[in-house]
C-alpha positions in Angstrom: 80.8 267.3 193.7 77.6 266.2 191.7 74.3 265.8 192.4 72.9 263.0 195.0 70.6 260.8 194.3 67.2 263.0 195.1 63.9 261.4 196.3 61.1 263.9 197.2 58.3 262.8 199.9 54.8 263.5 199.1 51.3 262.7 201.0 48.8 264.9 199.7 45.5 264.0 199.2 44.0 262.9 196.1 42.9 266.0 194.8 45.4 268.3 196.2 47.8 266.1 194.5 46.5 266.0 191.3 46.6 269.7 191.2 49.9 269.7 192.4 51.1 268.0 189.1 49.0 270.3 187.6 51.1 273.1 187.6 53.8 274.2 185.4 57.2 272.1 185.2 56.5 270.1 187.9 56.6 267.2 186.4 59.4 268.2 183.8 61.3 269.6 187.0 61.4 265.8 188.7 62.3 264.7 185.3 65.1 267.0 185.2 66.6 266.1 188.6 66.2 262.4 187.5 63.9 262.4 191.0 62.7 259.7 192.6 59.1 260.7 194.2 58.0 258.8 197.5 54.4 258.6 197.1 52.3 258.9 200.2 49.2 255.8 199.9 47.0 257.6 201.7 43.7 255.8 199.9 43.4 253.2 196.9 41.0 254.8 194.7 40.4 254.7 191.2 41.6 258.7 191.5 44.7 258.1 192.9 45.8 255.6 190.5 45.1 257.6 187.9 47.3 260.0 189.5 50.5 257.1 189.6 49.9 255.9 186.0 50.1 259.1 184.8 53.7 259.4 186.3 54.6 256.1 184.9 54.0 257.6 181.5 55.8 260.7 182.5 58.8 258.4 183.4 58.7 259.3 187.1 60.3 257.2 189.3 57.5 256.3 191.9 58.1 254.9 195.2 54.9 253.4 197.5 54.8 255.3 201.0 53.0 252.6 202.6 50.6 254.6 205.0 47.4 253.5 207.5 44.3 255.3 207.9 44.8 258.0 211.0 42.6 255.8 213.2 44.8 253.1 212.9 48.0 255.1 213.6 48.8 256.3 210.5 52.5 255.8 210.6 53.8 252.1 211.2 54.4 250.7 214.7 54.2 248.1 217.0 51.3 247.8 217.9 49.8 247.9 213.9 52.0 245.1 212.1 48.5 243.3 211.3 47.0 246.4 209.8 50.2 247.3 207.7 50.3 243.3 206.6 46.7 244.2 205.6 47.1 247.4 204.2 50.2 246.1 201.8 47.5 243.2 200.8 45.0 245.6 199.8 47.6 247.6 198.2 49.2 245.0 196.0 45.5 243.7 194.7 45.0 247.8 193.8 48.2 247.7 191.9 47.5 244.9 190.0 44.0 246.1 189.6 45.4 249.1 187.6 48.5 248.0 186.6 50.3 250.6 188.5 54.4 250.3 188.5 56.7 251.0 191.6 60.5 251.4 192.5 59.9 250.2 195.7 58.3 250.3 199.0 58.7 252.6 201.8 58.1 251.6 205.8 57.4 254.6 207.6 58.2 253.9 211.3 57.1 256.1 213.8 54.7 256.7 217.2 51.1 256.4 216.5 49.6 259.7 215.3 47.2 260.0 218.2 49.1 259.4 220.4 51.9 261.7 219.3 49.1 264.4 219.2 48.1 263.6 222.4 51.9 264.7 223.8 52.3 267.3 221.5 49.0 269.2 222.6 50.5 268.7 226.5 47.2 266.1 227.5 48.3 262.6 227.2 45.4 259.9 227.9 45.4 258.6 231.5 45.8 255.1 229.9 48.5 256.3 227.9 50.9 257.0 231.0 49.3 254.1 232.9 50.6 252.0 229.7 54.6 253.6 229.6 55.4 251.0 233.0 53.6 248.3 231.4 55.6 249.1 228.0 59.1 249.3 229.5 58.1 245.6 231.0 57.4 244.3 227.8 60.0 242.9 225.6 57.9 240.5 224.1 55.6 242.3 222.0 58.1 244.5 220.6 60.5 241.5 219.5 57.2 239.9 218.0 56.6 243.2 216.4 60.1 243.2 214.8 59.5 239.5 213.3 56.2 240.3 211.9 57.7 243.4 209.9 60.4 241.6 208.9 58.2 239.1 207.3 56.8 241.7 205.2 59.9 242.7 204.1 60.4 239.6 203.2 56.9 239.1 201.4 57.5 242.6 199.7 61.3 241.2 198.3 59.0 237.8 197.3 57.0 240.2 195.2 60.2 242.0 193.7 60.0 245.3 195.3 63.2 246.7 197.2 62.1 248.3 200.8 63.2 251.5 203.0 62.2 252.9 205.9 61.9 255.9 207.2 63.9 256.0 210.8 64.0 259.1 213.6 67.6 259.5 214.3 67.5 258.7 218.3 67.0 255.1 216.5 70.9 255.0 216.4 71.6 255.8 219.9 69.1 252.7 220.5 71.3 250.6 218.8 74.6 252.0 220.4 72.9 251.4 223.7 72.0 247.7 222.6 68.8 248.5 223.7 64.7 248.7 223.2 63.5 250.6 225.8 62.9 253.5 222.8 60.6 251.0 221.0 58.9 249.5 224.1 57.9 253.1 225.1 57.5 255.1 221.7 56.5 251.4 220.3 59.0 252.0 217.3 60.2 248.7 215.5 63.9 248.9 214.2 64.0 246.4 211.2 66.8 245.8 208.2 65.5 246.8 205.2 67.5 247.4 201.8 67.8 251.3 202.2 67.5 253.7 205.8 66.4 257.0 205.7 67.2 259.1 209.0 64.6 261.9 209.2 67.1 264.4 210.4 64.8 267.5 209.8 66.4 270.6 210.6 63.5 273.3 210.7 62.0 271.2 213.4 65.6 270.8 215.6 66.8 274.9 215.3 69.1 276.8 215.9 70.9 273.4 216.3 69.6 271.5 213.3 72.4 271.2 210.8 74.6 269.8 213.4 72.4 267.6 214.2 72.0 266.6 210.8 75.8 266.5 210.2 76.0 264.1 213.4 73.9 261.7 212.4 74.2 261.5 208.5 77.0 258.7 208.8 74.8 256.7 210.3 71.8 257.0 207.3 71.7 255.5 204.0 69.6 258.3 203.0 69.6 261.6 204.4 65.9 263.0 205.5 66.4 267.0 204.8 63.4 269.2 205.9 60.8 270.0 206.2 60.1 272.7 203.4 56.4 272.7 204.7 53.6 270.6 204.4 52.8 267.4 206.2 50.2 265.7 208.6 48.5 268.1 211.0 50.4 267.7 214.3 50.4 270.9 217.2 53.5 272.6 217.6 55.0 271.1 214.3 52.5 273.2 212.0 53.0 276.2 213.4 57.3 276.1 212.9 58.3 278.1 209.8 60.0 275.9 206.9 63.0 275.9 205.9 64.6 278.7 204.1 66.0 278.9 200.8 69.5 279.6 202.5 68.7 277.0 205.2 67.5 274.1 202.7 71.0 275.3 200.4 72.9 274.8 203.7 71.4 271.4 204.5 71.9 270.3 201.1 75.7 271.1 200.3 76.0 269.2 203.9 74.6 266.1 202.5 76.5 266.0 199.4 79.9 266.9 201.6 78.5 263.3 203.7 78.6 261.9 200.1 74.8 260.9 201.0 71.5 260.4 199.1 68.8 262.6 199.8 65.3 262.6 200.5 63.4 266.1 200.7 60.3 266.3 202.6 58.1 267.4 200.8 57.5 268.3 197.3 54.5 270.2 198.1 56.6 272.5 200.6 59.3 272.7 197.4 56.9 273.9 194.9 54.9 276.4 197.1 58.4 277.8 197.9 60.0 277.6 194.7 62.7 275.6 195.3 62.0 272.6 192.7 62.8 274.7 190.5 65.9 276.1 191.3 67.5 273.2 192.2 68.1 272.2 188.3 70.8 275.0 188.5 71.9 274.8 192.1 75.3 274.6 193.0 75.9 271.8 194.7 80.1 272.0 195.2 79.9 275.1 197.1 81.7 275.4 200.4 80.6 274.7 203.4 81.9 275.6 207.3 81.4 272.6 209.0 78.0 273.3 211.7 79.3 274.6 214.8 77.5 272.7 217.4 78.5 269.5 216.6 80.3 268.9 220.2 76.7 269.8 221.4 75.2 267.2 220.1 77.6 264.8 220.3 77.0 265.5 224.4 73.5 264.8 223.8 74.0 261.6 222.1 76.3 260.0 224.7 74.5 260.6 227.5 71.5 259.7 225.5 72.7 256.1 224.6 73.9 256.0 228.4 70.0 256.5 229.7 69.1 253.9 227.6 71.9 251.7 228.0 71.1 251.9 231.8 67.0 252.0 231.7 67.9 248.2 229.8 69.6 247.5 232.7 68.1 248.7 235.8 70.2 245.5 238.2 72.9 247.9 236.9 71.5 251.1 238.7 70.1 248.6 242.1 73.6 247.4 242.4 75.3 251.3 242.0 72.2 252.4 244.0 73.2 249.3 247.3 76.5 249.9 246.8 76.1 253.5 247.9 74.6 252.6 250.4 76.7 250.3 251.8 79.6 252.8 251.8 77.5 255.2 253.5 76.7 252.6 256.2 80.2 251.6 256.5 81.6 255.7 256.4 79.0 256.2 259.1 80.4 253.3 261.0 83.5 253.9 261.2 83.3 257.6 262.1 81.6 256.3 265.0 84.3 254.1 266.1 
């Protein structure tokens, strides 16, 4: 077995970043690994582009992370399609501004940062939980959601750029299920673009994580491994301890058993922990036991897809619900008699 195709995620800031590159082989590492480097837009300075022309020269493969300020969400959603049409806008003037070349463009598509905080901490808003009814009612906005993203997929292909996105897995039951209900509550948008990435991050989903990532991997394009540290400030997430050296090996051999591409969040975590460089001598053909709580998850995803395939249909759950009790009626009945 060879290497996969390797993509490493990135969102430092500026300066952080610059220092980042900074240190020695990092650069010749990605090289090495023929690396693609998904590059987190977190501003459109004149620092930052510095930053992307330089790996131009250096014959990095650079990808555009397409991000939103944290007020606005951060990640993409719903309820921000006008601010990531604006933000891609802005973004194309900078590049041309600076000359600045790209593979690609990546959609990341996930619950607003805020709000996500909000959960995570265990103190939602009041008018966040007063919104979940009026979300699960609403199939309008997030069908004119998906159109509107779509038509900047379509603008980006006008412009000559291929697009991914960046999925959480429990997309797939949502699709099993035939269903929204995900998006209308979570206010995720599942669109087509020309590559998928599944974020199936095992350090976050232990001691079950690489069956989890081995369940859903034949349903990604790309396979999200991670995290190796770094990231967005989020409670609860911070504080979980990386992967491993053995536990990022594991994850990896997996992915190349899936015959999958890979993309390694993040290249930050990967230096700080050593691991860029030893992947330019890893062993990617040694044997792996297939995860052992595959059934597990399997479990979870059925009954999963069955929540959602009934919460798109509650007439389904009245009609079981009078049924019952109508039997009970007639049971009672005819003990009587």
């Amino acid at each position: 077995m060879s290497q996969p195709k390797i993509t490493f995620f990135c969102e430092l800031p500026t300066d952080e970043l610059t220092k980042l590159l900074d240190g020695r082989f990092v650069i010749d590492d990605l090289k090495a690994l023929n690396a693609n480097l998904s590059l987190g837009i977190l501003d459109l300075t004149d620092e930052r582009a510095k930053v992307v022309k330089r790996l131009n020269k250096a014959g990095v493969t650079v990808i555009a992370w397409l991000l939103l300020p944290e007020e606005d969400g951060y990640w993409l959603n719903a309820d921000n399609y006008e601010k990531a049409a604006a933000r891609y806008v802005s973004f194309k003037a900078w590049t041309e501004a600076h000359d600045l070349d790209w593979s690609g463009i990546g959609l990341d598509i996930e619950m607003d940062i805020n709000e996500l905080r909000d959960i995570m901490t265990g103190n939602p808003s009041r008018q966040f939980v007063k919104d979940l009814l009026k979300r699960y009612r609403d199939k309008q906005s997030v069908e004119k959601a998906r159109q509107a993203y779509q038509a900047l997929v379509d603008l980006i292909h006008a412009d000559g750029y291929p697009v991914e996105s960046y999925h959480l897995p429990l997309i797939s039951e949502e699709r099993r299920a035939q269903s929204t209900v995900l998006q209308r509550l979570a206010r995720l948008v599942d669109i087509n673009t020309d590559h998928e990435v599944l974020m199936l991050y095992s350090s976050f989903l232990r001691p079950d994580g690489d069956s989890v990532l081995w369940s859903y991997a034949p349903d990604a394009d790309s396979i999200g491994v991670g995290s190796t540290g770094g990231g967005v400030d989020l409670p609860g997430v911070i504080d979980i301890d990386p992967l491993s050296w053995e536990e990022f090996s594991r994850d990896l051999r997996l992915c190349v058993m899936q015959q999958k591409p890979v993309h390694i969040f993040s290249l930050e975590g990967c230096v700080q922990q050593e691991f860029l460089s030893k992947l330019n001598t890893f062993e990617w053909d040694h044997p792996m036991p297939i995860p052992g709580s595959v059934n597990k998850v399997k479990v979870f995803r059925t009954g999963f897809a069955t929540i959602l395939w009934l919460l798109e249909r509650p007439w389904v759950i009245l009609a079981a619900l009078t049924g019952l009790i109508g039997l009970r009626f007639l049971f009672k009945r005819s003990h009587r008699s």
